[in-house]
KOLFIMAR-446256 format. One line per 10 residues: their letters; for each residue x, y, z of N, C-alpha, C. Coordinates in steps of 0.05 Angstrom, whole numbers. Layout:
N
A) X Y Z X Y Z X Y Z | ...
This chain:
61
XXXXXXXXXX) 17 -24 0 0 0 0 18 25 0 | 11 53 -18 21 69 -10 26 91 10 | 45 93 11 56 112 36 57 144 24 | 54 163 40 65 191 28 89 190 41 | 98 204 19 128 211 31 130 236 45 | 128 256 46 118 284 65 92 291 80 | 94 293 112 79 299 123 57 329 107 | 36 319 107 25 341 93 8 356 107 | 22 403 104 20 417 121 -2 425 134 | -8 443 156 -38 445 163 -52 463 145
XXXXXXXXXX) -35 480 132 -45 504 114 -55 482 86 | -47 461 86 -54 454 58 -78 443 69 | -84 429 85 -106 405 98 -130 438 99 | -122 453 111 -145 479 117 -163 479 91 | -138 486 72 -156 494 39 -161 484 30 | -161 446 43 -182 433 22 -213 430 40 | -207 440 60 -232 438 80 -248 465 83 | -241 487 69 -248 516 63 -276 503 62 | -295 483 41 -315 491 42 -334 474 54 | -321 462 71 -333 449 91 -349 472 114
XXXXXXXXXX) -369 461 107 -388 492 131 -421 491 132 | -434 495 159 -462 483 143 -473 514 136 | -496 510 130 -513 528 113 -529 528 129 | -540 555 121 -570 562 143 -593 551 116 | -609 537 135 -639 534 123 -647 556 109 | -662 554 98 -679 575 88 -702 577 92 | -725 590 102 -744 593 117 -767 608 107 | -792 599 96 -809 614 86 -831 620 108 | -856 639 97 -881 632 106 -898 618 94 | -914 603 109 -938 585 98 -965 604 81
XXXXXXXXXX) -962 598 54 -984 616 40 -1018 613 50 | -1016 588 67 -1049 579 77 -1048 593 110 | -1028 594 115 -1032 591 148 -1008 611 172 | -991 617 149 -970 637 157 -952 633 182 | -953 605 183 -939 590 195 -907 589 177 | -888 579 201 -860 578 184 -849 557 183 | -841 552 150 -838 519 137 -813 532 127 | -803 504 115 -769 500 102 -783 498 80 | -767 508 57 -767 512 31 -776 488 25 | -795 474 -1 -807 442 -12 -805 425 12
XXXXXXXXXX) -825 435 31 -840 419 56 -860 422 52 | -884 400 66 -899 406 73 -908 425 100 | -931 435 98 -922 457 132 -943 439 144 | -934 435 166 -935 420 191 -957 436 207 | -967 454 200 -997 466 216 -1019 455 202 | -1027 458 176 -1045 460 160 -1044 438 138 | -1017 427 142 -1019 394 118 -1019 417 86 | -1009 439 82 -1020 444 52 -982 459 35 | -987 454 8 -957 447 -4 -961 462 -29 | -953 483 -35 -962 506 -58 -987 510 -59
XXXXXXXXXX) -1004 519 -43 -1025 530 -36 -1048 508 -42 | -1042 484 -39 -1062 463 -45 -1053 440 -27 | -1073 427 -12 -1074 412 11 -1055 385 2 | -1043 375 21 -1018 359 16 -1022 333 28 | -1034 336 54 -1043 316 81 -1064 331 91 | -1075 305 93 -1102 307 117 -1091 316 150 | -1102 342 152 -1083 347 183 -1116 339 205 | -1122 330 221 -1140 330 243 -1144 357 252 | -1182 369 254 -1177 396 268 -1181 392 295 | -1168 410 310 -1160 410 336 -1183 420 351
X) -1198 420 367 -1224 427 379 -1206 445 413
């Protein structure tokens, strides 16, 4: 198996890891219910997914 022959530096190991990094969500409002969903979800109040029902949600009494 091969071996490297030079320890390899921390400046080099950094810049291949430059774009290692997380990302912020992106966060809309719900067009039925103005509730706040993640971008191509369903929203979790109202069951509805580009302004047309997605899931049957139970109403809450």
């Amino acid at each position: 198996m091969a071996h490297p022959k030079r320890k390899q530096s921390k400046t080099r190991s950094a810049k291949r890891r430059t774009h290692y990094k997380a990302v912020v969500p992106t966060i809309t409002l719900c067009s039925n219910c103005g509730a706040s969903v993640l971008y191509h979800r369903v929203c979790g109040e109202c069951g509805y997914y580009k302004g047309k029902p997605a899931i049957e949600k139970a109403a809450t009494v």
